[in-house]
C-alpha positions, 0 to 999 in steps of 0.5 A, a space after each residue: 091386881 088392877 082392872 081397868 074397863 073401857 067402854 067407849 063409841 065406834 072408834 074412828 078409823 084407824 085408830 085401834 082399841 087392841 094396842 091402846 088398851 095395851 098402852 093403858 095397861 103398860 102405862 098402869 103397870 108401870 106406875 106401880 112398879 108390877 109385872 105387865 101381866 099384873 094389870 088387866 085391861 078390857 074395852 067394850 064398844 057401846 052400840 052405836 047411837 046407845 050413848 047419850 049426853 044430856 039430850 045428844 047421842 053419838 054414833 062414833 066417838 067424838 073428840 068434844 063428847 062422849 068420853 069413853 066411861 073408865 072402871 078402875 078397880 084397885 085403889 083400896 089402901 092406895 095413897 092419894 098421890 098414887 091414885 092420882 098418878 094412875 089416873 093420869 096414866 089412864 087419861 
C-alpha cells in the first residue's frame, strides 16, 4: 500500500490541503492501476516561520522556496519507469 506524507507551510488562502492530498492520492492510485482506498495520503502543516532554507525561513508557502517535503513509502521491487511516474504524478 502507498503512503505519501506531505508536510508543508501555511498554505495561502484559498487553497485547500483536503482535495489536494486527495488529487495526490487519486493521481497515485491511478498510475498503479489500485482501488482509491489502496493509496494513503497525510499532510501535516509545519508551524509557521519552522521552516528554514539555508538561512531564510518562511511564514507561508512560497511559490520559489520551501517545497513542500514528500515521503513516499512503496517503491521496493518497483521499476524505475514506474517509480518515476509516480512521482510525476506527485509533483
Amino acid at each position: 500500500m502507498p503512503v505519501i506524507e506531505i508536510q508543508a507551510l501555511p498554505q495561502a488562502a484559498g487553497i485547500d490541503v483536503v482535495a489536494t492530498a486527495k488529487r495526490v492520492a487519486l493521481s497515485v492510485a491511478k498510475i498503479l492501476d489500485v482501488p482509491p482506498h489502496a493509496v494513503w495520503c497525510t499532510w501535516q502543516e509545519v508551524k509557521s516561520n519552522h521552516f528554514v532554507e539555508g538561512n531564510d525561513q518562511a511564514a507561508v508557502q512560497p511559490e520559489e522556496t520551501h517545497p513542500p517535503i514528500v515521503r513516499v513509502t512503496m517503491f521496493e521491487g518497483r521499476s524505475p519507469a514506474l517509480i518515476e511516474r509516480v512521482l510525476e504524478g506527485i509533483a
